[in-house]
N, C-alpha and C positions, 0 to 999 in steps of 0.2 A: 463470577466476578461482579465486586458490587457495580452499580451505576455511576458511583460519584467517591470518590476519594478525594482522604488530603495530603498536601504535599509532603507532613510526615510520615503517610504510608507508603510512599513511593520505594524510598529505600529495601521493603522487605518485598517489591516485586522484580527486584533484580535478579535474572536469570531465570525466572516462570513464564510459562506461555499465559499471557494475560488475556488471550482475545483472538476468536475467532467468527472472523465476518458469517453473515448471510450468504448464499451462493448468488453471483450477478449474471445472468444470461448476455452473452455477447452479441448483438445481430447485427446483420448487415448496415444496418440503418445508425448504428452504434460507429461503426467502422468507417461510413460512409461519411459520418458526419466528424469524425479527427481528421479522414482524410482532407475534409475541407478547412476541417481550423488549422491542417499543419503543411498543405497544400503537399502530400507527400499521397498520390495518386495511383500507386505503383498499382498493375493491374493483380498479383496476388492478394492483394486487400480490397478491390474495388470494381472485380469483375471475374463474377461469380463461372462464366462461363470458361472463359480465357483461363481461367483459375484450374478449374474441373481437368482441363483439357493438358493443361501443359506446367503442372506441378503434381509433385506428391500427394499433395494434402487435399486432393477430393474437391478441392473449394479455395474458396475463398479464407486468409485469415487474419485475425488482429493486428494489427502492427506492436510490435516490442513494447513502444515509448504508451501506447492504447492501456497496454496493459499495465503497465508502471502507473499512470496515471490514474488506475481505479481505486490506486492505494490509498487515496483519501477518502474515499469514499467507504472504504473497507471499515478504515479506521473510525470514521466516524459512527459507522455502524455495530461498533464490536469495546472498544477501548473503554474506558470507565473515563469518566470527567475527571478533572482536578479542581478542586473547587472554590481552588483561589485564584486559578489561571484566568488573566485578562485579557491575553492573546496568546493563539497558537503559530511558530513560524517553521515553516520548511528550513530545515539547514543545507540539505541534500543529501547525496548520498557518499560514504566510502568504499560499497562495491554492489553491482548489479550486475547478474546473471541471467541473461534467457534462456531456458531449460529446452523447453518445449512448445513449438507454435500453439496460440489458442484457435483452434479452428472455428468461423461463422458457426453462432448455436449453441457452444459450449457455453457451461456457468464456469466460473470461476471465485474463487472468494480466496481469504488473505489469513493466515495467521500470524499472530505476534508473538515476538518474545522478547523481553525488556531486556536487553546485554547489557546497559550500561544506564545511568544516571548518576548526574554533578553538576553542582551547582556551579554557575560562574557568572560574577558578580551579584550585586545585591538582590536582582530582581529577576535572575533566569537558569532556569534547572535547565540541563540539555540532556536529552533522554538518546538513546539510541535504541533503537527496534532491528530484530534479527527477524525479517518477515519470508515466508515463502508464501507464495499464488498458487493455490490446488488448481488443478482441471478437475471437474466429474470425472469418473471414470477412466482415467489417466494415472501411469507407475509417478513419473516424473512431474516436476513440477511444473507452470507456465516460468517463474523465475523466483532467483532469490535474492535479497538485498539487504544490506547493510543501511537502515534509514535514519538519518539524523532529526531531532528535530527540538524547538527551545518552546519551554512556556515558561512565560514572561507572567511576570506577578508583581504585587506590591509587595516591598521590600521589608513592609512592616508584619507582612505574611510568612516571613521563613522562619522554617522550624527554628529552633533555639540548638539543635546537636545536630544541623548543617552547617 
């Protein structure tokens, strides 16, 4: 996938898997520190031992939302630019699925596939991304989602057969 497209190429990435992240290692310290920005302390995420001892999953693990939120990160890492886009905005989403805990230590990384782009109004394409979140080494996903999102351009920038 190139590096940099333009917004009249976008049309012919609808329905192709455009982009597949890097793998991101999850650790504790990754974990440790959402749990502090979302104040959501629950000890399966934030205590490794407690964790071991009195869940399935060996340890400690991601929180859902942890992992939802590498998505930009994914993205940023994998997607091709638009090259007339002046800003990127979150729309949200219209469905998210958590498959599979990400367990403390797992990589994780995100694949794309463009479902949908349309423009609306003069100055914003809204894309939709049909992503899932690999685990290494894992059948099932960490999760899958339905991701909105707009890039905003100058108006004097759209293609002429959008």
């Amino acid at each position: 996938m190139p590096q940099e497209i333009s917004l009249s190429d976008v049309k012919d990435l609808v329905g192709k898997e455009i982009g597949i992240s890097d793998w991101i290692t999850v650790t504790q310290k990754t974990i440790d520190g959402f749990a502090d920005a979302t104040d959501d302390h629950q000890f399966i995420h934030t205590d490794p031992v407690r964790a071991a001892a009195e869940t399935p999953f060996g340890g400690t693990i991601a929180h859902g939302f942890l992992s939802l939120s590498l998505l930009s990160a994914m993205n940023y890492n994998c997607l091709p630019k638009v090259r007339e886009q002046t800003m990127g905005i979150n729309y949200g989403f219209d469905k998210v699925r958590f498959m599979t805990p990400v367990k403390c230590g797992a990589k994780v990384r995100g694949r794309f596939t463009m479902a949908e782009a349309r423009f609306r109004g003069a100055g914003m394409l809204m894309v939709t991304y049909d992503v899932t979140v690999d685990i290494e080494g894992e059948r099932k996903p960490a999760l899958t989602a339905n991701w909105l999102t707009i890039i905003q351009f100058d108006p004097k920038d759209r293609p002429h057969d959008a």
